[in-house]
Every structure is written in structure tokens, then in C-alpha cells.
C-alpha positions in Angstrom: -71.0 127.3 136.8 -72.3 124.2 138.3 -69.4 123.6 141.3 -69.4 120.5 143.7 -68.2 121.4 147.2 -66.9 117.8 149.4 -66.6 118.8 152.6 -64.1 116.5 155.0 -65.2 115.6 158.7 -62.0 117.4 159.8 -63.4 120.9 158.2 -66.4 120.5 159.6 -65.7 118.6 163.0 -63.2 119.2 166.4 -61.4 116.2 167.1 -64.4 115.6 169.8 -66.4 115.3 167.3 -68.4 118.3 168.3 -69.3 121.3 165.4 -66.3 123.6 164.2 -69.1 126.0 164.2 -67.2 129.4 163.2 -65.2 126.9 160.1 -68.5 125.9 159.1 -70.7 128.9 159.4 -68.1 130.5 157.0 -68.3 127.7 154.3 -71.9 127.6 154.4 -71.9 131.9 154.2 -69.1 131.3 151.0 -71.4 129.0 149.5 -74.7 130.8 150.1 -72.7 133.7 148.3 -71.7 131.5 145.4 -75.3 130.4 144.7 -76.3 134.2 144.8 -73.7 134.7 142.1 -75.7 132.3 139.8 -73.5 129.2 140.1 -75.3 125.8 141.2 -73.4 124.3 144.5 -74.1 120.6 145.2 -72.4 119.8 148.9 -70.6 116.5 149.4 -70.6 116.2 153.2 -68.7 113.5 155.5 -69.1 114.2 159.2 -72.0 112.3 160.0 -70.3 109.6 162.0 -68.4 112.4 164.0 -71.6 114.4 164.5 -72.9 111.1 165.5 -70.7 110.8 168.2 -70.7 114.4 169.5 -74.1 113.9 169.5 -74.2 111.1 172.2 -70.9 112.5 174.3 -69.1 109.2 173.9 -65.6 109.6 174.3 -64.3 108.0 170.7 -65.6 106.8 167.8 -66.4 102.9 168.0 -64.9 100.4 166.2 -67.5 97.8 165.0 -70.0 98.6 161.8 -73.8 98.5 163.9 -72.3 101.5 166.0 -70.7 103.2 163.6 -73.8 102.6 161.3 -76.0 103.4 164.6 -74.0 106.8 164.7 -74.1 107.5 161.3 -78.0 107.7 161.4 -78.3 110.3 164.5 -75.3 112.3 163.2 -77.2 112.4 159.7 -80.2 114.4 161.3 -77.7 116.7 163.5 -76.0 117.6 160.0 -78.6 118.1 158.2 -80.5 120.0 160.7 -77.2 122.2 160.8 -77.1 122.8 157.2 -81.0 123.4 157.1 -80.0 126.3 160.0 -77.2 127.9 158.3 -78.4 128.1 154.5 -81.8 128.7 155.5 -80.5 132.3 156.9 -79.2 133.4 153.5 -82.7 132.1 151.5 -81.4 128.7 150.1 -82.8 125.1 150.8 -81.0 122.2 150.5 -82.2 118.7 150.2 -80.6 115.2 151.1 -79.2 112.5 149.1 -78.0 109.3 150.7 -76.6 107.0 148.4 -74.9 103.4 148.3 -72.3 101.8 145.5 -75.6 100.4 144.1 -77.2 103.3 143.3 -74.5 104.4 141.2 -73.5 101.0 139.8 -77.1 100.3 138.2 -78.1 101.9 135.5 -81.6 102.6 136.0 -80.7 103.7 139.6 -78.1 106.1 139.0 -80.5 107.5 135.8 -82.8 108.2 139.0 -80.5 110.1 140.9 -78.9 112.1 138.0 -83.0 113.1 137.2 -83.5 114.0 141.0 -80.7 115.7 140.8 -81.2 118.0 137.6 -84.9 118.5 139.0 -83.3 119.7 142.6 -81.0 122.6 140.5 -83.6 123.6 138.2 -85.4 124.1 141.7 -82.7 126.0 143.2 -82.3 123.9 145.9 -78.7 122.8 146.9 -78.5 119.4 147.6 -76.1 117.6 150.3 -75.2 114.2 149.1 -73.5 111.5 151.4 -73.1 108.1 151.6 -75.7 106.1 153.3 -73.7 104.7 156.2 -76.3 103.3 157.7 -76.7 100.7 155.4 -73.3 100.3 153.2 -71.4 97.6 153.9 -67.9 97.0 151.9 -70.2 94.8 149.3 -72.5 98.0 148.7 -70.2 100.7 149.9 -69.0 103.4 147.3 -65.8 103.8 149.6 -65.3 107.0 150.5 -66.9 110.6 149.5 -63.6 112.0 147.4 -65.3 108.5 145.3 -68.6 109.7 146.0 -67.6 113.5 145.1 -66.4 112.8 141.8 -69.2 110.4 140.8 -71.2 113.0 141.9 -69.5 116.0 139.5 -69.3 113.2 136.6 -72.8 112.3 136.6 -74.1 115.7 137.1 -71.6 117.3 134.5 -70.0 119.7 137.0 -67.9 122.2 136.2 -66.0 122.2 139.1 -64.8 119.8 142.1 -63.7 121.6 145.3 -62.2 119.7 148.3 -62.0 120.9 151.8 -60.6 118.3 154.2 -57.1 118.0 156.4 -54.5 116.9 153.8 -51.4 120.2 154.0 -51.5 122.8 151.5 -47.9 121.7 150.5 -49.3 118.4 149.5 -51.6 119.6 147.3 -50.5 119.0 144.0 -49.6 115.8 144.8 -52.7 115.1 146.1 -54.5 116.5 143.0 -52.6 114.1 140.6 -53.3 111.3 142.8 -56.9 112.2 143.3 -56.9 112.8 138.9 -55.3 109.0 138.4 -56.9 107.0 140.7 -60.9 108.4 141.2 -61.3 110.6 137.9 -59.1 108.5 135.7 -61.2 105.6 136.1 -64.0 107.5 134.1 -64.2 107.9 130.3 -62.8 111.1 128.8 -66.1 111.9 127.3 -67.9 111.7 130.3 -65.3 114.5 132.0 -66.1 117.3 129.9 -64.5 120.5 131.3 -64.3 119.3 135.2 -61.5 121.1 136.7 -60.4 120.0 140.6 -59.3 122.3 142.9 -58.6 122.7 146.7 -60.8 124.9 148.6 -58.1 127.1 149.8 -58.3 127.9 146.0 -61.8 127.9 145.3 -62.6 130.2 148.5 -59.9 132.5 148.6 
């Protein structure tokens, strides 16, 4: 089963914006057990912002787009540095894919990435994909990753799309037929296939 995994800054991040390292030691461990099942995992990862600020001890997150942006880049190294650490202790590599609205918006571009991608899973590597923050604007921005998630699972032909963020267990359903009108409803039926989505607290359990 090919599953992508969108991880929310609130799973991954304290509200200082330091590392909820036992939360995300266990997802990475759940994960690196998944892909020694045989399923494929692609991770779709927020938190770089946060990480960014942890990273610098400043007391909030700014408010203007160069810092956030600024933030974005030196949290994007702590992450991935992080996820390097962890799946690297149960044998798996991952790779990192920053992408904008364009990339998916172009033909020839997203083409690219859904090659790159393919390539990385016939590899065995599990890639993290974000958006690039550093550079999206709101003309170039895909808007935020539950978009970038399910772009991600359509392109790729997932089988599954697995959420972690903050939204309350007794909001899920809800959530999932809001989620299934207004990101996956904008894509062709064809294009779907068998793509089921699901909360982590069901995928993990």
C-alpha cells in the first residue's frame, strides 16, 4: 500500500515551538514499521516555521513574510536533520521535496516531480515533502499542506491519506467531509482511484 502521512506543526511542535520529541520519535518508529511491512510512506511535514523559531529562542512567531520565510529556511534544516536522525536508526532514508503552487500547476513541472517521486520509492527512500516557504508568496503559494497532502496522494496514486494535526477526535467526520469537498473534490474522479482518508488516530492505532 502506498500511504501518505501529513504531519501538522501541532503533532510535531510544543507551543514554544521546540520538538515534541517523545510524539515524534513514536510517529517516525510507526512509520519506520510500516515501511518494514512493505508499504511505501511519503511524509507531508509542516513544522518548519515553528522549528524555525525554536531554533532561534524567539519568543513568538513573527508576523511579516521575510521572517517567517527567514525562519522557514533554518527550521527546514532542524527538521530535516531530525527526520534524517530518527529514520536513519531503523535503516530508512528519506529525501526532501520543497515545492511551490507552480510546480504543481505546470505540466512539465509537476511531470518532474511525480518522476522524482516514483524514482525515490522504487529506491526505497521515504521522501518528506513541504512547501517551500521560503519562497512562496500567496501568487505561488499552494496554500497549505492538507492542499499539498492531497496533491501529493493524487499525483502519486496513493492509496491512503493520513492526517495527524490538532483538530478533536469528535470533529473528525466532519472534518473528513469537509476535507473530501473542498481539497479532494476539486480533482477528477479518474484521477482518485482508490484513495481513502483517514485520521491518524485511525491509521496508527
Amino acid at each position: 500500500m502506498r500511504i501518505v502521512v501529513k504531519l501538522g506543526t501541532s503533532t510535531l511542535t510544543h507551543a514554544t515551538g521546540k520538538l515534541n520529541i517523545r510524539r515524534t520519535e513514536l510517529l517516525c518508529k510507526v512509520m519506520s514499521d510500516l515501511k518494514n511491512a512493505g508499504h511505501e510512506l511519503i511524509l507531508v511535514s509542516s513544522g518548519a516555521i515553528a522549528m524555525g523559531v525554536g531554533k532561534m529562542n524567539l519568543a513568538r512567531k513573527p508576523d511579516d513574510i521575510p521572517s517567517k520565510q527567514a525562519l522557514a529556511a533554518v527550521g527546514q534544516c532542524e527538521l530535516m536533520y531530525i527526520y534524517d536522525k530518527l529514520f536513519s536508526e531503523y535503516n530508512h532514508t528519506v529525501a526532501q521535496i520543497l515545492l511551490t503552487g507552480a510546480d504543481v500547476e505546470d505540466p512539465g513541472r509537476r511531470e518532474n516531480f511525480r518522476n522524482t517521486m516514483f524514482r525515490l520509492l522504487e529506491l526505497g527512500a521515504l521522501p518528506v515533502i513541504n512547501e517551500n516557504d521560503t519562497v512562496a508568496t500567496s501568487e505561488i503559494a499552494v496554500g497549505d499542506n492538507d492542499t499539498l497532502a492531497a496533491i501529493a496522494a493524487v499525483n502519486i496514486q496513493a492509496d491512503l491519506l493520513a492526517r495527524a494535526d490538532s483538530i478533536k477526535f469528535s470533529d473528525y467526520n466532519q472534518r473528513v467531509d469537509q476535507f473530501n469537498q473542498q481539497i479532494l473534490g476539486r480533482f477528477p474522479a479518474n484521477l482518485l482511484g482508490r484513495l481513502t482518508f483517514v485520521r491518524e488516530a485511525q491509521a496508527f492505532r
